[in-house]
N, C-alpha and C positions, 0 to 999 in steps of 0.2 A: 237631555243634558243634566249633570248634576247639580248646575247653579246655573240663574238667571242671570247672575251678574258676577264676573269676576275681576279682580284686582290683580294687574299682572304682576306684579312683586310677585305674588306669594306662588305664581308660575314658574320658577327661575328653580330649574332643577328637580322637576317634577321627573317620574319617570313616567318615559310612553311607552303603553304595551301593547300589542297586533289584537284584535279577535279573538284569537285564540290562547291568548296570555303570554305569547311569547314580548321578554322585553325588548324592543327595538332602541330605547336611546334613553336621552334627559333633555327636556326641555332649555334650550339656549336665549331664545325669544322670540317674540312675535312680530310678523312682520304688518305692515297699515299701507294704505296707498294715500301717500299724501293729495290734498284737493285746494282748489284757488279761490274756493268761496269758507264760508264758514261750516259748511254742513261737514259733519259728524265722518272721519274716515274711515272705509272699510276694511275690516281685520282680513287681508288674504290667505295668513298661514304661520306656520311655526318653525324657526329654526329648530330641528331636532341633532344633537350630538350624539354619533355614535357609539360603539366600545371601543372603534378604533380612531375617535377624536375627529372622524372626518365632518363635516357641518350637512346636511342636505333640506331643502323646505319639504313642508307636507301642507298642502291644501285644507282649508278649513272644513272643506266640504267631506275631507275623510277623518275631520276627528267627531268619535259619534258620541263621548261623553269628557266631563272635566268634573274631575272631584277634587277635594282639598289634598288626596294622596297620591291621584295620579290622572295621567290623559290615557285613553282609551280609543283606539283608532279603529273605525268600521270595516278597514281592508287592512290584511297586512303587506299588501303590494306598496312599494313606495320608488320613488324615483333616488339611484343611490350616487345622481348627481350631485358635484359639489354647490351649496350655496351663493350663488353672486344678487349681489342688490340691485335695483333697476333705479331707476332715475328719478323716477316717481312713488318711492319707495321709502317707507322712515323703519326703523327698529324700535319700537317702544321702549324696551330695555336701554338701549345701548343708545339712543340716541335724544329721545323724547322726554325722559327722566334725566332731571338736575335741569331742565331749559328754563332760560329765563322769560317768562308770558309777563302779558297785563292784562288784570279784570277788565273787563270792558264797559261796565257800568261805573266802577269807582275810577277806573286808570290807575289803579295801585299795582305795584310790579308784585311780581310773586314767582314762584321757582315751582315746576310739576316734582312733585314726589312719588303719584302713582298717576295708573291712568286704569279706567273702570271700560271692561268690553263685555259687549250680552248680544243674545240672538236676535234677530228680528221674526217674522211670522213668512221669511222668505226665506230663512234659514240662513241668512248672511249675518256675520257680526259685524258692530261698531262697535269704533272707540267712544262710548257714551258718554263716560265721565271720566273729570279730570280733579286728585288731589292737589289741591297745594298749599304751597307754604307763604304766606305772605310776609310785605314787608320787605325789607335790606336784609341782609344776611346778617347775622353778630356773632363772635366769639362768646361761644359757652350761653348762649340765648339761643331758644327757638319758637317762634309767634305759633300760636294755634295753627290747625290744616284745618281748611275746609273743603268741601267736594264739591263742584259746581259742573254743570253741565257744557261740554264742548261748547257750542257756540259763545258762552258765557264768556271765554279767553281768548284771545288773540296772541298773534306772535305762531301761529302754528301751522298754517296754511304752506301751502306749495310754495307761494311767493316771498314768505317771510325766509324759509330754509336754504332754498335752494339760488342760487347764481344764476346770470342771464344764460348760461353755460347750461347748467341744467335744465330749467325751464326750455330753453331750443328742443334739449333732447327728448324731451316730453314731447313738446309740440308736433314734432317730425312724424311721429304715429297718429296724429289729431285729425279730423277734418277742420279743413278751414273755415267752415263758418262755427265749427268749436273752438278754436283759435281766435276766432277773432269775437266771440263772448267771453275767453278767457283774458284776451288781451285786453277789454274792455273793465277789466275788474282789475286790469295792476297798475300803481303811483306811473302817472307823465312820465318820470327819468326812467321805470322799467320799461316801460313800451316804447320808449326811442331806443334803446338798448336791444331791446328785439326786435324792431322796424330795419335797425342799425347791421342786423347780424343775418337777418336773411336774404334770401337771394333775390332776384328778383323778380323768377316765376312764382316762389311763395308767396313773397308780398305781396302780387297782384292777386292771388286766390282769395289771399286773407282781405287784402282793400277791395275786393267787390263783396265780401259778407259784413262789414262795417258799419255801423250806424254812422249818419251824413257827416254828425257832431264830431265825430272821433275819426271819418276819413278826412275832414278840414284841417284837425288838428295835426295828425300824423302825415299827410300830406304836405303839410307847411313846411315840417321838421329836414322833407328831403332836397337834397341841392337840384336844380333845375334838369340836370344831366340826370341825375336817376329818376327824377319825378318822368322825365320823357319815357326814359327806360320803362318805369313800368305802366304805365299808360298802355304803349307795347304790346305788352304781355297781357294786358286785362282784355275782357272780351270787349269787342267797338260801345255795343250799348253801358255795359257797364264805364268805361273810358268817359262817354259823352256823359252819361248822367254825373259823373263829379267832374267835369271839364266844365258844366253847366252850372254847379255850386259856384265855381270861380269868377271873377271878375273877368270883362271881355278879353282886357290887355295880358292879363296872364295867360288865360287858354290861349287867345293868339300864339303868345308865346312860346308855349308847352307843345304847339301842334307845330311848329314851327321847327322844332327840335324834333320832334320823331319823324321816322322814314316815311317817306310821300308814302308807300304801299301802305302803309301802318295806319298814315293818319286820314288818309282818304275816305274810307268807310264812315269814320266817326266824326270828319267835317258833314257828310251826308245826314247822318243821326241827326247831325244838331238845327238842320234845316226845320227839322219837325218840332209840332208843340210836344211838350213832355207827355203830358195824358190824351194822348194818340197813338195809336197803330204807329204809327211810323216811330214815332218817339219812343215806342217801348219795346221792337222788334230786334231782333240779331240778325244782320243783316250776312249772317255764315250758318244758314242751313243746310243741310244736305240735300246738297243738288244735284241730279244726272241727268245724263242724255239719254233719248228713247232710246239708243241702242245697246244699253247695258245689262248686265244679265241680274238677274237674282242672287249670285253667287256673291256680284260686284257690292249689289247695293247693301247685301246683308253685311258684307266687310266692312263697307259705313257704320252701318249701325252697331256693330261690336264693337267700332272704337271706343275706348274706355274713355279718350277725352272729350268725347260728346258726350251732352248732360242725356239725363234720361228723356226728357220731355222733348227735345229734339232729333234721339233716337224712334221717337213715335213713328214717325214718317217722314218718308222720301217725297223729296219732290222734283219732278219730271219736264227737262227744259229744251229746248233748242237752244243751239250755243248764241253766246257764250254762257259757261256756267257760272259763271262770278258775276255778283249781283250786281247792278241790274243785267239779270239774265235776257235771253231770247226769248222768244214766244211760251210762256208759262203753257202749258198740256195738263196740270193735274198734278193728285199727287198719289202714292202707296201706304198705307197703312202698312207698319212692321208686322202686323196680323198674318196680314196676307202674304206677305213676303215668306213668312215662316210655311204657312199652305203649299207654295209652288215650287217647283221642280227649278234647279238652280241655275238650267241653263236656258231657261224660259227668259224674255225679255220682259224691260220693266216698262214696256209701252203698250204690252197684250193685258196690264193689269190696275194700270191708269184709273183714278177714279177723279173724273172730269167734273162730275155733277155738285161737289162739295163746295159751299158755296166762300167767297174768298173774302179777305178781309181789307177794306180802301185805307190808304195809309191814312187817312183824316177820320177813321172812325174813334168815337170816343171810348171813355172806360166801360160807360151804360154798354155801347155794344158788342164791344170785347166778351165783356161778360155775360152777355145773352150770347154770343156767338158760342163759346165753350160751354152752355149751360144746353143751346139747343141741340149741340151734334157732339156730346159726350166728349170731348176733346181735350189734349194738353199742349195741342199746338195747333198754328194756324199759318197757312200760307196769306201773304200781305203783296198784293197785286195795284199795278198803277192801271191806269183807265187806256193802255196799248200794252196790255199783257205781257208787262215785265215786272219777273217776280222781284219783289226788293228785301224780302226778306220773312224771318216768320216770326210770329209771337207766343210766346213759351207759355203755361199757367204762372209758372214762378215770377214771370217778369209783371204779370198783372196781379196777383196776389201783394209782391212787393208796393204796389201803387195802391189796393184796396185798402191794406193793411195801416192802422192810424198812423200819426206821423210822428218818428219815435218806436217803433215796435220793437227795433233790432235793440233797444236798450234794455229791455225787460226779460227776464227770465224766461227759457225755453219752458216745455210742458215738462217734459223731463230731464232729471238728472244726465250729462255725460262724464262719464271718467277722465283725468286727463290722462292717455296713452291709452293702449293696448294691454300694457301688462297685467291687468286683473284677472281679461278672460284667459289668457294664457296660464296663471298661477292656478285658478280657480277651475278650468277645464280642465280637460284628458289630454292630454297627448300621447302620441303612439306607445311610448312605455308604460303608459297610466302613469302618466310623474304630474300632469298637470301640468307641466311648462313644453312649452313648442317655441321651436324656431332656435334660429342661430342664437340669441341673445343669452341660451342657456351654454353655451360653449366654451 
């Protein structure tokens, strides 16, 4: 690259040229993905203008030099799609500059006049630094600029720009337990506005990845009738462990409202002490009858809304299959299932010997149980071998894990959306954007 650090001002009508020196446009502006914490946003790409005025982006990862007279692009393939912004999306130029921020140390407002972007050693850029102008605005006065570094400002994040409107659309490409760390980072009034706006299989995804503090609180916020609704929707253990946070009269309440098939399971959960086998189990694993094929049970496990850990393995019942089952037999390892001929049944493949977990065992044993037989799940058997359920890692890691963890920063960064990998990939024209949203 020809500079470590550049100032996009001085970007704004740069000419871009291919490889091979043909010129392809003039720099328009760059584009950033906005983020809900403070950390520094990533530069995705560049509005380039062509000779015939039309706008189209080009990925960072094809500009391969930037000098004070022009941008230099490693390919001169580009995608000669028109420009649209994504939701998650700022324009340095056009939208970034002239904003009104506040130092975050002093609290003094201040106005961005430029903004400083440079490489990292992964070859992504940030927006590193930020100019500005402090101070009230005055007629024919201008206070000193100083350059301070992103996190230094506030006023700029996802949350501050964008409407509950936008924020949703972000969200929508999220995973829910990234959602519900981002939700976990916006003012009380946003997060009832997005509690307010989703449906209510979303919210239940999102209020089972919640820290206990922030499912109390957002949980309060809903009227009785949708608090049942989504209760519902959340898996039984997850339902009973915040039905469990509440006072007895209210869960009465709440169970009281959802559909007997709904709330039945999760009245059984709450039988149990919490750091137990029974207490931590999903009483909806996958269950079949010895006379089903390999073909069948693989169909289970491909289902996408089974979590992984309960994709592990099949477990093998005499009826009835809905927990408490019939005479519990065993269970399949997904391993094996993958080994066997499709029209094999899943009672020639039964592994009997595995030893099963008593609803009353504690966390000590859980945890020796999955530590002795390499496990991510566990069939949970009552003492007249009926299965009642199985226990996940994730449901005993959530138990090991201090109390409070869901409030602390993940190991790594997640983007909010999709649209990075999409801008910053290939897609089939080599344009770097995929999917409908380019359309």
């Amino acid at each position: 690259m020809g500079a470590a650090r550049i100032f996009v001002a001085r970007m704004a009508g740069l000419a871009v040229f291919g490889p091979d020196g043909e010129r392809i446009g003039k720099v328009r502006d760059v584009v950033a993905t906005l983020r809900l914490d403070a950390t520094p946003p990533r530069v995705l790409g560049l509005v380039v203008e062509l000779s015939s005025r039309r706008r189209i982006f080009v990925p960072m990862l094809r500009v391969a030099d930037v000098d004070p007279a022009a941008v230099t692009l490693a390919s001169g393939s580009v995608s000669l799609s028109g420009f649209h912004q994504r939701p998650n999306e700022t324009l340095v130029l056009g939208q970034m500059l002239d904003a009104p921020v506040t130092v975050r140390e002093s609290g003094e407002p201040a106005t961005v006049v430029d903004a400083a972007i440079e490489p990292t050693r992964s070859r992504d850029w940030m927006v590193s630094r930020l100019a500005l102008r402090t101070g009230p605005r005055r007629l024919g006065r201008r206070s000193p600029v100083q350059v301070l570094p992103w996190s230094a400002v506030q006023g700029l994040t996802l949350s501050d720009r964008q409407g509950t409107e936008g924020l949703l659309a972000v969200f929508d490409s999220m995973r829910p337990a990234d959602v519900a760390a981002a939700l976990s980072e916006l003012p009380r009034k946003r997060q009832r506005e997005v509690v307010d706006s989703l449906d209510d299989e979303r919210l239940a995804d999102v209020f089972e990845e919640l820290s206990e503090n922030d499912q109390r609180v957002l949980f309060a916020h809903l009227d009785s009738e949708r608090a049942a609704d989504v209760l519902e929707a959340m898996a039984p253990d997850d339902a009973a462990d915040l039905l469990g946070e509440l006072d007895d009269e209210e869960a009465g309440r709440l169970l009281a409202l959802m559909e007997p098939e709904e709330s039945e399971p999760v009245r059984r959960l709450m039988t149990y002490e919490t750091r137990t086998a029974g207490g931590l189990m999903t009483p909806e694993p996958i269950v079949l009858r010895p006379d089903a094929t390999v073909a069948e049970a693989l169909a289970h496990v491909r289902n996408p809304d089974v979590p992984p850990a309960l994709a592990s393995m099949v477990f093998v019942c005499r009826p009835p299959s809905a927990t408490p089952t019939g005479r519990y037999l065993g269970c399949v390892h997904s391993q094996r299932l993958l080994r066997e001929a499709p029209f094999e049944l899943v009672a020639g493949l039964v592994d009997s010997e595995l030893a099963r977990l008593e609803p009353d065992a504690s966390i000590e044993e859980i945890t020796r149980y999955f530590a002795t037989y390499n496990l991510v799940a566990g069939p949970v058997v009552d003492p007249e071998d009926h299965l009642l359920g199985a226990v996940t890692v994730d449901d005993l890691l959530d138990h090991l894990l201090p109390e409070g963890w869901r409030d602390q920063p993940a190991l790594g960064h997640v983007e909010p959306g999709v649209g990075e990998l999409a801008r910053n990939g290939t897609g089939p024209d080599g344009s770097g954007r995929t999917g409908a949203a380019d359309a």
